[in-house]
NUSE-696289 format. One record per residue (C-alpha): x, y, z; residue in three letters; residue number from 0. Coordinates in pm, whole numbers, plus 50000, padded with zeros to 5 digits. Each point is the difference from the previous one (the first is absolute). Layout:
<recs>
rec u=X; v=Y; w=Z; res=ala; n=NUM;
...
</recs>
This chain:
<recs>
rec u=91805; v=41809; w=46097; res=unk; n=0;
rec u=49640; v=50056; w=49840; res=unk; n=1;
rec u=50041; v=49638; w=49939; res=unk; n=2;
rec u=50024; v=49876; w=50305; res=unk; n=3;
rec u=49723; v=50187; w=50135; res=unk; n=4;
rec u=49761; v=49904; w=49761; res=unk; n=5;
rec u=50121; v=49623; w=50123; res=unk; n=6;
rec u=49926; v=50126; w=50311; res=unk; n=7;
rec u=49655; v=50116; w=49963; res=unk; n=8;
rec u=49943; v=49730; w=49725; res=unk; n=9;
rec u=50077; v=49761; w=50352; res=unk; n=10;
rec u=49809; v=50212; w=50218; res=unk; n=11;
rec u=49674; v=49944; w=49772; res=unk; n=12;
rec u=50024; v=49611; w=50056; res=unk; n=13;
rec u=49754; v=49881; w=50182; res=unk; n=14;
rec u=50092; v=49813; w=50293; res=unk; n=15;
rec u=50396; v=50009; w=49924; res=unk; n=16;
rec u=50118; v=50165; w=50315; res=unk; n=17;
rec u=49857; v=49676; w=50180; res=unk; n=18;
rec u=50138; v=49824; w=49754; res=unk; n=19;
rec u=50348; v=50102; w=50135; res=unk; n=20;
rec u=49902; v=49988; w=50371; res=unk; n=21;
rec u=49960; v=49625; w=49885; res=unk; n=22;
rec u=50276; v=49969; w=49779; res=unk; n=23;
rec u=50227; v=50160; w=50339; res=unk; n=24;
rec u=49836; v=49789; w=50247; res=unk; n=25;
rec u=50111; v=49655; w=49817; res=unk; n=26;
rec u=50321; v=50178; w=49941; res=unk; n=27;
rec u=50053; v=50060; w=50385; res=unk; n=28;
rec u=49830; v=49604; w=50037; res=unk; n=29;
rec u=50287; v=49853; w=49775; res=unk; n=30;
rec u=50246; v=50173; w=50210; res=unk; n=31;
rec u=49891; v=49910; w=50350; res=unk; n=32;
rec u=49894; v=49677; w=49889; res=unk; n=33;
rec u=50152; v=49849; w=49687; res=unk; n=34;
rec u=49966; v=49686; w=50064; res=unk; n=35;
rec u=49610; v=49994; w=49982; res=unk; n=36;
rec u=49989; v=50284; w=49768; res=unk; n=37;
rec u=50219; v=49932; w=49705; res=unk; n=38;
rec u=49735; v=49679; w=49995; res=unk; n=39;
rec u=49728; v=50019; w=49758; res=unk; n=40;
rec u=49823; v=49806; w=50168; res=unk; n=41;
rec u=49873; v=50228; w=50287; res=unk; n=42;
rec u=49887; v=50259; w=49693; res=unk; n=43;
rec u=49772; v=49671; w=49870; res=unk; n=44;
rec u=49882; v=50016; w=50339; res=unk; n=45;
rec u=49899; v=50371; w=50012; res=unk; n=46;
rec u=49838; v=49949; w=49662; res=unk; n=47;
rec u=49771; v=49782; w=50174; res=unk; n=48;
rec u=49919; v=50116; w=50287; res=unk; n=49;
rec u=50001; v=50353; w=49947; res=unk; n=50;
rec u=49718; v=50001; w=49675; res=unk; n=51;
rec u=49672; v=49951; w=50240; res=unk; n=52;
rec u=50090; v=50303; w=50194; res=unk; n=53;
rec u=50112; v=50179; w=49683; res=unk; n=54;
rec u=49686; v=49901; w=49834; res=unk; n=55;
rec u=49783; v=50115; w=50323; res=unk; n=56;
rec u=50203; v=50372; w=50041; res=unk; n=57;
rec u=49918; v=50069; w=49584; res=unk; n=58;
rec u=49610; v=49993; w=50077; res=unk; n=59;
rec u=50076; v=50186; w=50295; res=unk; n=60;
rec u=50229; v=50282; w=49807; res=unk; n=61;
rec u=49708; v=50044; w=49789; res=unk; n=62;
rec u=49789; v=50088; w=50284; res=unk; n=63;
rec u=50215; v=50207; w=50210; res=unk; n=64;
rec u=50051; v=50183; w=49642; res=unk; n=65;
rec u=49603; v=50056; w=49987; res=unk; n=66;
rec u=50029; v=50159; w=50397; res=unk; n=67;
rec u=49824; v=49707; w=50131; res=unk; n=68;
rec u=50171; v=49714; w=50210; res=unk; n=69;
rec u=49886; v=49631; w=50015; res=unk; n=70;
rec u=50132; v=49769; w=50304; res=unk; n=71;
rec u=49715; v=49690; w=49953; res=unk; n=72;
rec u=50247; v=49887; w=49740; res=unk; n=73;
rec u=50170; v=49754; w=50221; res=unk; n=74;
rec u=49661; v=49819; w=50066; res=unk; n=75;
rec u=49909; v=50008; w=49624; res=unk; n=76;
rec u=50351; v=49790; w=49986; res=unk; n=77;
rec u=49859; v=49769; w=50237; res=unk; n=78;
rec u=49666; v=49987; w=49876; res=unk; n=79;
rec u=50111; v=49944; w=49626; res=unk; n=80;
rec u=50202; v=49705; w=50097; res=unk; n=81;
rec u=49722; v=49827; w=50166; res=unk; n=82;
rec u=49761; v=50015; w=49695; res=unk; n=83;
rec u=50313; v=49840; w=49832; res=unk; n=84;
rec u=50025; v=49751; w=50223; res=unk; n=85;
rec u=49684; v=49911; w=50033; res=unk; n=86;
rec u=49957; v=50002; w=49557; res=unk; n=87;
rec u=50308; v=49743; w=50011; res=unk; n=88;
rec u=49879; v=49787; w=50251; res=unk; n=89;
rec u=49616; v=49976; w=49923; res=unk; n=90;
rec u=50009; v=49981; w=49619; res=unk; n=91;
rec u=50271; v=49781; w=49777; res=unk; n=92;
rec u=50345; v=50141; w=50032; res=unk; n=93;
rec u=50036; v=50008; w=49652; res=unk; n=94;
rec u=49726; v=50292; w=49934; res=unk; n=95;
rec u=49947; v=49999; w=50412; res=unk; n=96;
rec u=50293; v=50284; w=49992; res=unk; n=97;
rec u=49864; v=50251; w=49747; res=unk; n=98;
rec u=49678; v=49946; w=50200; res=unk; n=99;
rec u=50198; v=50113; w=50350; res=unk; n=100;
rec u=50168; v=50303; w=49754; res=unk; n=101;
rec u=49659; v=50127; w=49913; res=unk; n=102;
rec u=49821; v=50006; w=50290; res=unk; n=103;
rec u=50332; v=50136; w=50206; res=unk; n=104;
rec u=50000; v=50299; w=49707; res=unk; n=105;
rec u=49640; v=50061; w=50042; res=unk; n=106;
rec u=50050; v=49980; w=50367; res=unk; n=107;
rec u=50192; v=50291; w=50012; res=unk; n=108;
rec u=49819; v=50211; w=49802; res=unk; n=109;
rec u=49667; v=49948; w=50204; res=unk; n=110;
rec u=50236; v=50105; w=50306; res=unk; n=111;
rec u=50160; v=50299; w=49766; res=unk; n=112;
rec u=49661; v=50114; w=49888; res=unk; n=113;
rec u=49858; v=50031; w=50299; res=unk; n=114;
rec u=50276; v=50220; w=50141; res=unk; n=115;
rec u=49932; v=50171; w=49729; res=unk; n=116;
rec u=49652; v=50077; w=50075; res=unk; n=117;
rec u=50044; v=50085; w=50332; res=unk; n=118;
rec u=50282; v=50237; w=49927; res=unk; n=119;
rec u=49867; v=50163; w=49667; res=unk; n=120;
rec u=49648; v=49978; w=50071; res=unk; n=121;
rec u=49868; v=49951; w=50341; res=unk; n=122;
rec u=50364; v=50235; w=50061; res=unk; n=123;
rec u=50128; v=49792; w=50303; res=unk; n=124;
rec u=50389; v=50148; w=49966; res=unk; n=125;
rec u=50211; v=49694; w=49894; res=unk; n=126;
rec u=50213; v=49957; w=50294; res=unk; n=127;
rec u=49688; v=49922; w=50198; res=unk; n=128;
rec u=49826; v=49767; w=49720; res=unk; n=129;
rec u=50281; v=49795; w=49912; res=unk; n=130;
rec u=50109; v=49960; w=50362; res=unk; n=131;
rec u=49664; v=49858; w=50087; res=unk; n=132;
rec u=50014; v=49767; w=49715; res=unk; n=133;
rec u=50322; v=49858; w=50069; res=unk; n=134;
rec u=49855; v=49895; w=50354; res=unk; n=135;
rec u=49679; v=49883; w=49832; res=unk; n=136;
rec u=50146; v=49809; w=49690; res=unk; n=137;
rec u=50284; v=49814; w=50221; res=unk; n=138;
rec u=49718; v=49874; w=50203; res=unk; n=139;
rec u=49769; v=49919; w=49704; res=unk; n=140;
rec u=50317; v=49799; w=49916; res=unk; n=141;
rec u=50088; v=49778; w=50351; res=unk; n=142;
rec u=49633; v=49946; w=49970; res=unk; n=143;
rec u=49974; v=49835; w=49683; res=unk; n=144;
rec u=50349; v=49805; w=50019; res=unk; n=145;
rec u=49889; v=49883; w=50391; res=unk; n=146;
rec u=50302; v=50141; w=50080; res=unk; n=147;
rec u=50229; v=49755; w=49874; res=unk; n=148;
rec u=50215; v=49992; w=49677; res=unk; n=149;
rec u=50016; v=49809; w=49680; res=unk; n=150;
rec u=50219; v=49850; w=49798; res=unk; n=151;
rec u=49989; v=49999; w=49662; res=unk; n=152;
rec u=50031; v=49623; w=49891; res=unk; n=153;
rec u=50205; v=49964; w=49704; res=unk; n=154;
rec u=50079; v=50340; w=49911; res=unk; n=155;
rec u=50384; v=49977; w=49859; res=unk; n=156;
rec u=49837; v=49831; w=49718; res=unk; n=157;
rec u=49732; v=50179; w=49909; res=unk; n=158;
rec u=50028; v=50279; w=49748; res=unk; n=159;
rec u=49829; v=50298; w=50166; res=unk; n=160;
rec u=50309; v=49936; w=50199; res=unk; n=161;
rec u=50263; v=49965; w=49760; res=unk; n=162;
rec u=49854; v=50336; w=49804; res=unk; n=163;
rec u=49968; v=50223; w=50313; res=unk; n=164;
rec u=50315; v=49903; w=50233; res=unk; n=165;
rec u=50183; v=49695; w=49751; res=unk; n=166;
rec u=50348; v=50051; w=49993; res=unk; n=167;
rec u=50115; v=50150; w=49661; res=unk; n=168;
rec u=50288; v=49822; w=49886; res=unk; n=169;
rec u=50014; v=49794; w=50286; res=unk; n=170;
rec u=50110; v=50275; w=50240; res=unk; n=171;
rec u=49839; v=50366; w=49956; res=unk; n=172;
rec u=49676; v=50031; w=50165; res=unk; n=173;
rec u=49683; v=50113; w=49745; res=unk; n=174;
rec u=49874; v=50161; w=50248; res=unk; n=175;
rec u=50225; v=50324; w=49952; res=unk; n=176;
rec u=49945; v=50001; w=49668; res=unk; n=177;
rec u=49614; v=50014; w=50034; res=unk; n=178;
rec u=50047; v=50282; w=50305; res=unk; n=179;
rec u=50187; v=50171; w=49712; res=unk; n=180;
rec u=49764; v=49982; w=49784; res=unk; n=181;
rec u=49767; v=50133; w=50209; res=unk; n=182;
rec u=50195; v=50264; w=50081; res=unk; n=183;
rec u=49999; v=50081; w=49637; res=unk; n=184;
rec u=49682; v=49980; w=49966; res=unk; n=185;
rec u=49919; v=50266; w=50278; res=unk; n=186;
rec u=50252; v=50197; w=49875; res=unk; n=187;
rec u=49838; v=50059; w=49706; res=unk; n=188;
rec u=49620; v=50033; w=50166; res=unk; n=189;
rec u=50152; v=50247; w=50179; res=unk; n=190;
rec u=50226; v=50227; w=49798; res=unk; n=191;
rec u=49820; v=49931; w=49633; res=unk; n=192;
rec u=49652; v=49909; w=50101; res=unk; n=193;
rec u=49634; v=50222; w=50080; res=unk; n=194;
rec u=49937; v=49783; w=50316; res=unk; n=195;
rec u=50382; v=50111; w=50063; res=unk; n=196;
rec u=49940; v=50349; w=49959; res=unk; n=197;
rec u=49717; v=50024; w=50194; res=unk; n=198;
rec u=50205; v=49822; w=50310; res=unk; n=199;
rec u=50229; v=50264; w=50000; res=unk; n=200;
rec u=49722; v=50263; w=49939; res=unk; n=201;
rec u=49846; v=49882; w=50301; res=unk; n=202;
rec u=50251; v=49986; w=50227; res=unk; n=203;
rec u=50151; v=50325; w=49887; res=unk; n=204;
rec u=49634; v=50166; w=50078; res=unk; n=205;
rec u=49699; v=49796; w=49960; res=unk; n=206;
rec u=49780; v=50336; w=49943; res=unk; n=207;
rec u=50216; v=50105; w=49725; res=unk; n=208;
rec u=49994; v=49626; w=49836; res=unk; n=209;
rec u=49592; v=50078; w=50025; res=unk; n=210;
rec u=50036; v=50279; w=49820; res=unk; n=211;
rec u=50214; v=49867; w=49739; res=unk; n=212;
rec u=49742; v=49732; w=49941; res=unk; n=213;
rec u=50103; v=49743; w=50203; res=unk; n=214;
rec u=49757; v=49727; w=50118; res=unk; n=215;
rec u=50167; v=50034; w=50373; res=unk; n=216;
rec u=49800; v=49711; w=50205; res=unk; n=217;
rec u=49963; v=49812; w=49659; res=unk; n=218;
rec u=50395; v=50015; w=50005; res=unk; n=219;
rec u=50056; v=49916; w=50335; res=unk; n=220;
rec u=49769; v=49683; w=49998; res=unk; n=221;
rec u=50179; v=49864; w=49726; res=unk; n=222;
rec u=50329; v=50057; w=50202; res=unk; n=223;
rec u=49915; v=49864; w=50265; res=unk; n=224;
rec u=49834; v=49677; w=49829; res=unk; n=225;
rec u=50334; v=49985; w=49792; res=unk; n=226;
rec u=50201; v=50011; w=50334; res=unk; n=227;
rec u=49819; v=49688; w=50104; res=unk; n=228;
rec u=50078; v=49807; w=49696; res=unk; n=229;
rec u=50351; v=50083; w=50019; res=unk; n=230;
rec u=49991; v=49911; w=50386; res=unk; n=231;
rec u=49835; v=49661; w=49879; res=unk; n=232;
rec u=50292; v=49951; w=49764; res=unk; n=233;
rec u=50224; v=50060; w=50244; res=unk; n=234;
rec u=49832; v=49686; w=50199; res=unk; n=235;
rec u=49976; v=49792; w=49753; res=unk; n=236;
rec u=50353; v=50005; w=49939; res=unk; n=237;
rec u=50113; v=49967; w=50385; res=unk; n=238;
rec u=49735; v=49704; w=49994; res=unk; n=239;
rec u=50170; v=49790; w=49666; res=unk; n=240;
rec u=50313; v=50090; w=50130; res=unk; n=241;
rec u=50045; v=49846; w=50381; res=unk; n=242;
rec u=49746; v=49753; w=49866; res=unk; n=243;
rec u=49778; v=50048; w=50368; res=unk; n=244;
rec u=49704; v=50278; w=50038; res=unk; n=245;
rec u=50041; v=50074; w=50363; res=unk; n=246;
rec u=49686; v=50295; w=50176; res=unk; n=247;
rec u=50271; v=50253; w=50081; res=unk; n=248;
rec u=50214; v=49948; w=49679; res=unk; n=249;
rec u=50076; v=50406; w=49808; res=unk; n=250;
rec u=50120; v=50144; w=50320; res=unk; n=251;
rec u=50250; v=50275; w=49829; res=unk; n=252;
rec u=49744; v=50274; w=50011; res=unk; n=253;
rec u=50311; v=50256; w=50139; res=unk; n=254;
rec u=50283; v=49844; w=49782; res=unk; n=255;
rec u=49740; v=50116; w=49676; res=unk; n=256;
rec u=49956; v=50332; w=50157; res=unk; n=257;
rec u=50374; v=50068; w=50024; res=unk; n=258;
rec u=50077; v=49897; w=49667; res=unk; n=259;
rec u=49715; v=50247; w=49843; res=unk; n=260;
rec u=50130; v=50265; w=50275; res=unk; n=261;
rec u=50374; v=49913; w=49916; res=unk; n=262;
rec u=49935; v=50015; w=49610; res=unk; n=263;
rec u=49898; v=50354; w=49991; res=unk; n=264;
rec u=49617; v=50019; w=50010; res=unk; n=265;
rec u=49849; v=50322; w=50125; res=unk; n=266;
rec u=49836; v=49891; w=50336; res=unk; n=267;
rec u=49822; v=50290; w=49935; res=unk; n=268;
rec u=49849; v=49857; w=49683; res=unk; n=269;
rec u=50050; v=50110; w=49627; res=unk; n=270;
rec u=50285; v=49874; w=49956; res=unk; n=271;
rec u=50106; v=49631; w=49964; res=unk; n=272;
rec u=50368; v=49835; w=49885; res=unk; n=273;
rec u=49866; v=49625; w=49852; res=unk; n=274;
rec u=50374; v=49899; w=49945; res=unk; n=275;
rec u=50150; v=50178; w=50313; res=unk; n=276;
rec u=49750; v=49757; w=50205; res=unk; n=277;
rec u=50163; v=49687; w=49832; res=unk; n=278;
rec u=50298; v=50123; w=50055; res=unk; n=279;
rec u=49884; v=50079; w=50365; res=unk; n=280;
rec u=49863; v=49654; w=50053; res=unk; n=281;
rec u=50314; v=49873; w=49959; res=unk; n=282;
rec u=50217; v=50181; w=50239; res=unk; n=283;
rec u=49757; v=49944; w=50268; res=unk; n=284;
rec u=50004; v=49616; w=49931; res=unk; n=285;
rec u=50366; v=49995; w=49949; res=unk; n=286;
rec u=50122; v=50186; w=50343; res=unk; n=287;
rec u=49903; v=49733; w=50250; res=unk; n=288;
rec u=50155; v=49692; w=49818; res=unk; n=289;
rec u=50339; v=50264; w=49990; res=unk; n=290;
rec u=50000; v=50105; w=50329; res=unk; n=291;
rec u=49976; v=49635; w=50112; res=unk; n=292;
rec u=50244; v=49895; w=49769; res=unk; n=293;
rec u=50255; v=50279; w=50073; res=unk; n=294;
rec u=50016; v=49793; w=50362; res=unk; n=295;
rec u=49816; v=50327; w=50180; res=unk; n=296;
rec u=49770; v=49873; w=50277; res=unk; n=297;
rec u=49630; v=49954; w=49831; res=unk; n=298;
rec u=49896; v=50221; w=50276; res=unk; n=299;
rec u=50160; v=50321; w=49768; res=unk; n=300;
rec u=49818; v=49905; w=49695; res=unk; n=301;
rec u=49659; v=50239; w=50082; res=unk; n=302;
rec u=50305; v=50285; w=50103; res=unk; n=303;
rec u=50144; v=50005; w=49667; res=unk; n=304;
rec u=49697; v=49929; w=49787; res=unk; n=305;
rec u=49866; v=50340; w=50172; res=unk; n=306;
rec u=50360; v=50201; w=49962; res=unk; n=307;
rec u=49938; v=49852; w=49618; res=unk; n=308;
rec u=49654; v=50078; w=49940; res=unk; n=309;
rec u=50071; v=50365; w=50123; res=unk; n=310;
rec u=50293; v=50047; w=49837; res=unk; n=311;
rec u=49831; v=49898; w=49652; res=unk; n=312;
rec u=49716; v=50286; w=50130; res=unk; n=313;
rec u=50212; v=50261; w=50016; res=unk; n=314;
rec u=50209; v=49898; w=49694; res=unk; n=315;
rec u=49639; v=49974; w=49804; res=unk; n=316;
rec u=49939; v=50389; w=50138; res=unk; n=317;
rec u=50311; v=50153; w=49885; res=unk; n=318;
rec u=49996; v=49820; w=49602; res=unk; n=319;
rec u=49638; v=49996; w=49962; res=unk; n=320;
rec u=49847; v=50130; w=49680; res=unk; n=321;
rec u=50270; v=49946; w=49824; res=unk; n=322;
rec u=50183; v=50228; w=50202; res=unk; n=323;
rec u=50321; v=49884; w=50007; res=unk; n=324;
rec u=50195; v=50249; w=49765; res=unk; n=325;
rec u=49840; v=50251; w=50292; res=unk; n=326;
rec u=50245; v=49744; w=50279; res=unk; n=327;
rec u=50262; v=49966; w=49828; res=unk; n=328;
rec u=50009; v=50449; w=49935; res=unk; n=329;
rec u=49954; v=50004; w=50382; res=unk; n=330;
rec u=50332; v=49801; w=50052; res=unk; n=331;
rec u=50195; v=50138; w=49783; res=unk; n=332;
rec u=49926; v=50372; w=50154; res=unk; n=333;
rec u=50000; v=49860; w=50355; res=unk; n=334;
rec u=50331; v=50156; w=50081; res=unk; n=335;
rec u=49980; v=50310; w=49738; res=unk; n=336;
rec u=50047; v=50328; w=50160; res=unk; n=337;
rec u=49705; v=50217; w=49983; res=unk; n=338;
rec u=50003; v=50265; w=49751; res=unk; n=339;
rec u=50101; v=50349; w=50101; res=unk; n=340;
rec u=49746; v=50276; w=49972; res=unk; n=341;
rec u=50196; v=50360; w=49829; res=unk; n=342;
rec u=49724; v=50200; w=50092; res=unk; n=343;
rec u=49920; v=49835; w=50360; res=unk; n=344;
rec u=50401; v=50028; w=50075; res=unk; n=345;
rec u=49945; v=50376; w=49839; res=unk; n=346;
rec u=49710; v=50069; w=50253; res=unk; n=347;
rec u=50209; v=49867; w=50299; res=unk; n=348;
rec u=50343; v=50212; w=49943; res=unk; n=349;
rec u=49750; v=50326; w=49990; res=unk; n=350;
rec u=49851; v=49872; w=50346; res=unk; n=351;
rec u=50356; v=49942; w=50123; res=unk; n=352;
rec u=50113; v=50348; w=49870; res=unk; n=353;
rec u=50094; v=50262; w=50280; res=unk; n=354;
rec u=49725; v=50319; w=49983; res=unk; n=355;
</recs>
């Protein structure tokens, strides 16, 4: 028995696994109400790719909503990215004309990122208001500089920016997962091993505390912020390569990112942020409306059960948080056990019972 419930709290300690089985159960209940496009690998290649730019966009943004802060220009740092790789691969020699486009969309989106940062850290605009005003203005700096229009990226399935960032390993498995993992690995470890880590979680614990324990706060949250808009301009880059067009309004998925940070088990409240449960996260959300559709369910019922989802994930994410799923499992097994009797309460009640 003391076994098992060191499994159990061993489990409970993972981070991100009880997402892990809300995922695990969801393609479970998929391959049952629809086998026949479920039991195919090919519609898992097909979440592998599509899913990793929204992955990539919600681990920036779990680093954030970690720190207390909240960042919603990152949609227009997805657009803006992929125009400054456009307009590298188009103006210069494909050849180099590519890592051009990758530089300037990188340094693109940390100018965007560091100026949030000032005007959240130092000017002290609160972030909500900041990065909502420079998701307006950078999606406009954008259709501006394209003309509106979109552009195709001549000649791109044979370049080798392409091939490296979303080639096909093997022939079939997208690289693009693999680098959204690594990513996530790399965050992982910023965060949970790392002083700029620390001091995120300091910060959005209680950013007055973090000062006192020597933490550069606005120092900290510029860098954030200006990391945020690198990993927004990765995020680009890849959606870019990968459909082989820049269109203006291109990194629309600013609410499927915030569900799969929500989802994965970061504290809205800040302080505390689940790297792996957001990866995990990302993928329900981008599995559930290719399943609904495919289970034959009107289309119309896919925002209905991405919401029943999402909120049952919430409350599952409450109740085994902190590793506190030794704490569940106790409550079920004494849901039904009689309350203990009290000798001296039962004592005091025959007295008041007793005749004078």
């Amino acid at each position: 028995m003391n076994s098992v419930r060191s499994l159990v709290k061993f489990v409970g300690r993972l981070e991100g696994f009880p997402i892990a089985m809300v995922l695990l159960g969801l393609y479970i209940a998929l391959i049952i109400a629809a086998p026949a496009v479920f039991t195919h690998p090919l519609i898992y290649i097909s979440f592998l790719e599509t899913v990793p730019p929204t992955l990539i966009a919600a681990l920036g943004l779990t680093l954030v909503i970690t720190a207390g802060e909240i960042d919603l220009s990152f949609p227009a740092v997805v657009s803006l990215s992929g125009f400054a790789l456009s307009w590298g691969w188009k103006t210069f020699d494909p050849a180099f004309g590519a890592w051009i486009g990758i530089g300037l969309a990188l340094a693109a989106g940390a100018l965007v990122g560091y100026i949030n940062g000032v005007m959240v850290a130092r000017i002290g605009v609160p972030s909500i208001m900041a990065t909502l005003a420079a998701n307006f203005f950078w999606y406009g700096i954008s259709i501006l500089l394209a003309g509106g229009l979109q552009v195709t990226l001549k000649g791109s399935q044979d370049n080798f920016v392409h091939q490296l960032l979303v080639g096909r390993l093997f022939g079939a498995v997208p690289v693009q997962a693999f680098w959204a993992l690594a990513l996530a690995a790399l965050l992982w470890f910023i965060l949970n091993r790392h002083k700029f880590g620390e001091g995120i979680m300091f910060i959005g614990d209680n950013a007055n505390v973090a000062r006192v324990m020597g933490v550069n706060v606005e120092a900290t949250r510029v860098r954030l912020f200006a990391l945020q808009g690198m990993i927004a301009a990765f995020a680009g880059i890849i959606v870019t390569l990968d459909i082989g067009v820049f269109y203006p309004d291109q990194g629309n998925f600013l609410l499927p990112a915030m569900a799969s940070v929500f989802i994965g088990g970061t504290s809205i409240a800040g302080g505390a942020g689940s790297v792996f449960g957001t990866v995990f996260g990302a993928y329900v959300i981008g599995s559930l409306a290719a399943g609904v559709v495919a289970t034959t369910i009107s289309g119309y019922w896919v925002q209905v059960v991405e919401g029943v989802v999402m909120a049952a994930v919430i409350v599952l994410n409450a109740a085994t948080g902190k590793g506190n799923m030794a704490a569940l499992s106790s409550r079920f097994r004494h849901w039904r056990a009689p309350v203990a009797s009290n000798p001296r309460q039962e004592l005091l009640q025959k007295d008041d019972t007793a005749p004078s």
